[in-house]
C-alpha positions in Angstrom: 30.2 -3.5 -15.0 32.8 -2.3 -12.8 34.0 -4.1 -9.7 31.7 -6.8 -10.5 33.0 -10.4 -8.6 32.4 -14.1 -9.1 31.5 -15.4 -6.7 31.0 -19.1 -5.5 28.8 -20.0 -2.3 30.7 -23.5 -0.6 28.2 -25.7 1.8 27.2 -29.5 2.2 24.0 -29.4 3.1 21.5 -28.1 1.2 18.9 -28.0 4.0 17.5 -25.6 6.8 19.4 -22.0 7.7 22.8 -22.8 5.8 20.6 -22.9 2.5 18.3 -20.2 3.5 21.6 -17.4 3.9 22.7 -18.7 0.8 19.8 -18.4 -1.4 19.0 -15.0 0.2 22.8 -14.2 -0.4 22.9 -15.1 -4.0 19.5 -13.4 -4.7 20.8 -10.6 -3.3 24.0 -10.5 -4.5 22.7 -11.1 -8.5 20.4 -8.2 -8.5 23.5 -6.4 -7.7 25.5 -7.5 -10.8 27.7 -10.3 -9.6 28.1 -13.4 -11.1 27.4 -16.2 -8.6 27.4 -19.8 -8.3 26.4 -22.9 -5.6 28.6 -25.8 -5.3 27.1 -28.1 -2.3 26.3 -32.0 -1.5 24.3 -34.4 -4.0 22.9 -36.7 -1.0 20.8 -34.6 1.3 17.6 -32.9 0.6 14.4 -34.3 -1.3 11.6 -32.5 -3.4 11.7 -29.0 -1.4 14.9 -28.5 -1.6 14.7 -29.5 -5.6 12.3 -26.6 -5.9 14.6 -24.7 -4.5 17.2 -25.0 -6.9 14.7 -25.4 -9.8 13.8 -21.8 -8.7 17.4 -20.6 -8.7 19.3 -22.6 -11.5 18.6 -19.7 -14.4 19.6 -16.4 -12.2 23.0 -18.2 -11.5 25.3 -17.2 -13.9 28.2 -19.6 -12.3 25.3 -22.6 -12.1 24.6 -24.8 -9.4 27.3 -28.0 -8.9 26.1 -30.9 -6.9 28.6 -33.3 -6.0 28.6 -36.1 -2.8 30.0 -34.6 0.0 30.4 -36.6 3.6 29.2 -35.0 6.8 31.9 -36.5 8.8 35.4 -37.2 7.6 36.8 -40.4 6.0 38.2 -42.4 3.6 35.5 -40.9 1.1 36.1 -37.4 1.9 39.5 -37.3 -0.7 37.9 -38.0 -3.6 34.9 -35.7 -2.6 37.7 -32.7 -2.4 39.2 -34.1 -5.4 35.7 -33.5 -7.2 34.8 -30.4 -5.9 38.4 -28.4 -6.3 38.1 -28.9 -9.8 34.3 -27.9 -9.8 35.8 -24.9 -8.0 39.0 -24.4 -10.4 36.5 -24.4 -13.1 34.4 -21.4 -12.4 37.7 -19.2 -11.6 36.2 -17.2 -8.2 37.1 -13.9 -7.2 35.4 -15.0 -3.8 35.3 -18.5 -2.1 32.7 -18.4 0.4 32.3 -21.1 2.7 29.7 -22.3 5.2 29.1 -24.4 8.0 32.5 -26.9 9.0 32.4 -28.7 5.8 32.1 -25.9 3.0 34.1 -23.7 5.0 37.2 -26.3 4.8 36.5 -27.0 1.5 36.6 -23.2 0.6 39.4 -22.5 2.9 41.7 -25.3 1.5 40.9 -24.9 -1.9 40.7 -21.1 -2.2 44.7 -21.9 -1.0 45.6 -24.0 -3.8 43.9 -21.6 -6.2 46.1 -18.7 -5.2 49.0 -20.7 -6.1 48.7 -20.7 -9.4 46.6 -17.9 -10.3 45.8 -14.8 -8.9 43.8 -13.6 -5.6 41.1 -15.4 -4.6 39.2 -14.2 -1.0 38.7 -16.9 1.2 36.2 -16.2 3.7 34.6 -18.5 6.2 31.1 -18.4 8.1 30.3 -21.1 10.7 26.6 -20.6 11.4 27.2 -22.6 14.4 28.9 -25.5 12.9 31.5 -27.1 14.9 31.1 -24.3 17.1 28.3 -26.2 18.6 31.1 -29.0 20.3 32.0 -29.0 24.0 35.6 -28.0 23.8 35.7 -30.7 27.0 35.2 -33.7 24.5 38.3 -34.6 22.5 36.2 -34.4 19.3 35.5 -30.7 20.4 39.6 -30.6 21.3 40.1 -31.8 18.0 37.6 -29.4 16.0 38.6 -26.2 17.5 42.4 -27.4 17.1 41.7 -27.4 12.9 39.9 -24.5 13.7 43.0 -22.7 14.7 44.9 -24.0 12.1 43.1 -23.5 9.6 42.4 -19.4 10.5 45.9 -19.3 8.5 43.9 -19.5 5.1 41.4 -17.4 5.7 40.7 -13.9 4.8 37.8 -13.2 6.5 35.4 -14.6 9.5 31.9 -13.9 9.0 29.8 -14.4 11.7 26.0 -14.4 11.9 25.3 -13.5 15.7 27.5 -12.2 18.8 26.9 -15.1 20.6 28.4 -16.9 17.5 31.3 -14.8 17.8 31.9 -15.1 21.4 31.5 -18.8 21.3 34.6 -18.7 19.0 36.8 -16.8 21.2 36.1 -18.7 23.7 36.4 -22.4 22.1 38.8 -21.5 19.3 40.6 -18.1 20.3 40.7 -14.7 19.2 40.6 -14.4 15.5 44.4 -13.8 14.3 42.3 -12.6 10.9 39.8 -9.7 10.1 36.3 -10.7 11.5 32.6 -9.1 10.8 29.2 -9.5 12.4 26.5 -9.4 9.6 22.8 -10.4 10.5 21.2 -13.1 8.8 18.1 -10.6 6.7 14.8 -11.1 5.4 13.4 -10.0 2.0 11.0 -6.9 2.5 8.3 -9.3 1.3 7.9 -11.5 4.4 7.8 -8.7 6.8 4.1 -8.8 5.3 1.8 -10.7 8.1 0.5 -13.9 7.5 -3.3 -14.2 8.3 -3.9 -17.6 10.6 -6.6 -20.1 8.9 -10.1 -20.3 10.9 -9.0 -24.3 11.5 -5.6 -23.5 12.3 -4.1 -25.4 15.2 -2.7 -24.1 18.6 0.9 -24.7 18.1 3.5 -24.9 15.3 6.9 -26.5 15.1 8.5 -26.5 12.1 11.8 -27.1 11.4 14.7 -30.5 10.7 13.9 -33.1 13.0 16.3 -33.8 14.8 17.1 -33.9 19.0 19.4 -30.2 18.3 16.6 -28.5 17.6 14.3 -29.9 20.2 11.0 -31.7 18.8 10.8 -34.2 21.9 11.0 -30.9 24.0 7.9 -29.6 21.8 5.6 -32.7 21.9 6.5 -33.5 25.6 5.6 -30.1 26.4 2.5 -30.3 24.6 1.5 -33.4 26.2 1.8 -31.7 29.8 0.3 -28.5 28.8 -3.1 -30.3 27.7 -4.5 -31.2 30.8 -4.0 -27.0 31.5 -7.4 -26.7 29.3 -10.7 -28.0 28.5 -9.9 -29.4 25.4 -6.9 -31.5 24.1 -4.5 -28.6 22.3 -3.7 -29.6 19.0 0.0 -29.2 17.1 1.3 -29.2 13.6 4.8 -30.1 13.1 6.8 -29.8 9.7 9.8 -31.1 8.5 11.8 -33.8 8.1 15.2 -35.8 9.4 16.7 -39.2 10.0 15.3 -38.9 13.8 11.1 -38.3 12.2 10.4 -41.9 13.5 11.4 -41.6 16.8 8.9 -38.4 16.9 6.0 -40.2 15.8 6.5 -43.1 18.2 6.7 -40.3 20.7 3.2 -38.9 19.7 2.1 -42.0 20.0 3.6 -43.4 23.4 2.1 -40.4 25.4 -1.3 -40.7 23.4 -1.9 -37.5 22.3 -1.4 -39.1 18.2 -5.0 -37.5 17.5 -3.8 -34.2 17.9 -0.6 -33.8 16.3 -0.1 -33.2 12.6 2.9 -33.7 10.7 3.3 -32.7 7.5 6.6 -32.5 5.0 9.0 -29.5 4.6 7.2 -26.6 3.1 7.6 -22.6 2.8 7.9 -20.9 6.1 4.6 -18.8 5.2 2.3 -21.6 4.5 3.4 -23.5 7.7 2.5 -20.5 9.9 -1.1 -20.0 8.7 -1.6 -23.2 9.9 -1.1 -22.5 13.6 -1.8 -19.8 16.1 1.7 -19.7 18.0 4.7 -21.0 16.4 7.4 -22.8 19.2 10.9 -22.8 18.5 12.5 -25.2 21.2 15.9 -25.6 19.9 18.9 -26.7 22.3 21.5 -24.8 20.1 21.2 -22.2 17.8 23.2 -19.7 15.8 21.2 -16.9 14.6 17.7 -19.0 12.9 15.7 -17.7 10.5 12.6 -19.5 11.5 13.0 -16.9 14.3 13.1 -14.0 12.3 10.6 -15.0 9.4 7.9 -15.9 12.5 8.4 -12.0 13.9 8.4 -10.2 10.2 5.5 -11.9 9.5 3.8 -10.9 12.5 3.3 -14.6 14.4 3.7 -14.7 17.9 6.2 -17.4 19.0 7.9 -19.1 22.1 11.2 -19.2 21.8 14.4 -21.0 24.0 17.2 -18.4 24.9 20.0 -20.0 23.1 22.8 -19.0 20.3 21.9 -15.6 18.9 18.0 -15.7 19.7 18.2 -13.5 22.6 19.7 -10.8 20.0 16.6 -10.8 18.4 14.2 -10.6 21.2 16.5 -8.9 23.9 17.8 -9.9 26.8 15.2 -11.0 29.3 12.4 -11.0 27.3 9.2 -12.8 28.9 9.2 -14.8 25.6 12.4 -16.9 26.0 12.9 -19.8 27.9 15.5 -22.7 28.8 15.3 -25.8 26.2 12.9 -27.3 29.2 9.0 -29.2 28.4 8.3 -28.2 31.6 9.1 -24.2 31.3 7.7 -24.7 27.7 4.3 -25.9 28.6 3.7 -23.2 31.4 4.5 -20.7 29.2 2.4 -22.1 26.1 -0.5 -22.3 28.7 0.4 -18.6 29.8 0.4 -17.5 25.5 -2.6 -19.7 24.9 -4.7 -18.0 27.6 -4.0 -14.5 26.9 -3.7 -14.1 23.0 -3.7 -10.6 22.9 -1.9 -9.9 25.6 1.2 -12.3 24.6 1.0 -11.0 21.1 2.2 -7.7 22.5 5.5 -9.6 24.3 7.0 -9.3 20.6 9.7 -7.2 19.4 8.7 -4.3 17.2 8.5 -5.2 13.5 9.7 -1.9 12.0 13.3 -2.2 14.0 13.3 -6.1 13.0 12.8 -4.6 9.3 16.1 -1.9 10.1 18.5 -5.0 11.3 17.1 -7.4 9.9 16.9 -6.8 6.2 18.3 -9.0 3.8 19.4 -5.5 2.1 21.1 -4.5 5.0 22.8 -8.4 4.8 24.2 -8.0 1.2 25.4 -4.8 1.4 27.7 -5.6 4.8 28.8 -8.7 3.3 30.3 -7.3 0.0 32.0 -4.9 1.9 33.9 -7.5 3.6 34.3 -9.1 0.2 35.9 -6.1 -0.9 37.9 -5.4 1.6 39.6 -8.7 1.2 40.1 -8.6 -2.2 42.1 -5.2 -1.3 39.6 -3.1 -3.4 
């Protein structure tokens, strides 16, 4: 088939929104005719995300190439590079797509070498937050955005999942000395079906990594001083997993409401939100989340913090935003919790979330950009 690309996806890891543009991307990006491949960390993820790729390994034409990959770098980090540019060499790209800080050096740096000795290979580089979430006050944040700069030189192509994302790297990093793109993170048509709550479904839903970034404590404190709002004690799933899980439970547990919270392992988006009648998002940083956009498409009211691109999805000002604050959280769950109906109707309009937010819509932009630095 003509103009038909290999094409190898470069992330460590394989958890939460990075993995969720990725699969989308390659699913995408398959049924169009490219051959595509995944080359990411060995260390993170348990039995989810091995269903995942259990799930993907026979549509991938390139395969999926786990190797160990160090969040942070160190003395381990060289022969991780080592191991993974000759993963890379192997499969002989036409595009080198990195994402997040680590697979978008990796890509960057390697995509380099490859053009060296053979011929073009298109570098491009999406930070879904990333680094990007650094104060550039900090000399780690000094120190980030400094590679940042440096390493625009071997980079065809920025792609960036929300303005705010894009903004944030002007003003931290610079303007872009290199072609850049806005492209939407997209849904499949299939979860802009609405999910029907259970009868026993619980008040509130958090799902998502646990960690302090994307605000659990905010969610359970919240939900401690919202209960007293109502005649009964309101009740909470939370799903997902993270090195900071303990310090969650002993948090349930320290402010006594342990009866009422649920938490359960990683599962599908869809599942989690039959279980719950309004599903939280309290992150304190975001890029542009998916747990934002598959709560909307599939029709689930939500409470969400103003932060990264979330405010794109919503627009500016609406009534359902609010600062990464247990306070503004629990007088606004009380406010959502009172008035079903009427919240319900606070929520953007699903048929425009289906016109920007498709992951049709996704594909198509990004290949484009693919194209276009490949000179085609």
């Amino acid at each position: 088939m003509a103009d038909t690309l290999r094409i190898v996806h470069c992330f460590r890891s394989p958890v939460g929104g990075i993995f969720r543009h990725v699969r989308d991307l390659t699913e995408a990006q398959v049924a169009a005719g490219h051959s595509v491949g995944i080359v990411c960390d060995s260390t993170t993820g348990g039995a989810f995300e091995e269903h995942l790729f259990e799930q993907m390994k026979d549509m991938l034409a390139l395969g999926i190439h786990r190797t160990p990959m160090q969040r942070h770098v160190g003395p381990g980090d060289l022969a991780s590079a080592w191991r993974t540019y000759r993963i890379i060499k192997e499969l002989r790209p036409d595009v080198l797509h990195g994402h997040g800080a680590k697979g978008g050096a990796y890509a960057r740096l390697f995509g380099s070498l490859l053009r060296v000795s053979r011929s073009r290979v298109a570098r491009l580089y999406s930070p879904h937050g990333g680094s990007l979430h650094y104060d550039e006050n900090t000399t780690t944040g000094r120190l980030f955005f400094a590679l940042e700069r440096f390493m625009a030189r071997f980079t065809d192509c920025l792609l960036f999942v929300s303005d705010y994302e894009r903004q944030t790297y002007r003003r931290k990093v610079g303007e872009p000395p290199i072609p850049n793109s806005l492209v939407y993170n997209g849904l499949r048509a299939i979860e802009f079906e609405p999910v029907i709550t259970d009868p026993d479904a619980a008040d509130l839903l958090y799902i998502g990594m646990m960690r302090d970034l994307k605000g659990p404590d905010i969610f359970i404190d919240a939900l401690a001083l919202a209960g007293p709002q109502f005649d009964r004690a309101l009740t909470a799933v939370m799903v997902g997993d993270g090195d900071d899980l303990p310090r969650y439970h002993a948090q349930v547990k320290r402010l006594g409401i342990e009866r009422h919270v649920r938490f359960l392992p990683p599962m599908p988006a869809r599942e989690a939100f039959a279980l719950a009648a309004l599903v939280i998002v309290p992150s304190r940083a975001e890029a542009m989340p998916y747990i934002v956009l598959e709560t909307l498409a599939a029709g689930k009211p939500m409470i969400a913090t103003a932060v990264g691109g979330i405010p794109e999805i919503f627009g500016t000002g609406s009534p359902a935003l609010i600062r990464p604050d247990p306070v503004e959280l629990a007088d606004k769950m009380s406010q959502a919790l009172a008035d079903p109906a009427a919240y319900r109707k606070l929520m953007p309009d699903g048929a425009d979330l289906k016109a920007r937010f498709g992951a049709d819509v996704m594909a198509a932009d990004i290949e484009k950009v693919y194209f276009a630095a490949l000179g085609k």
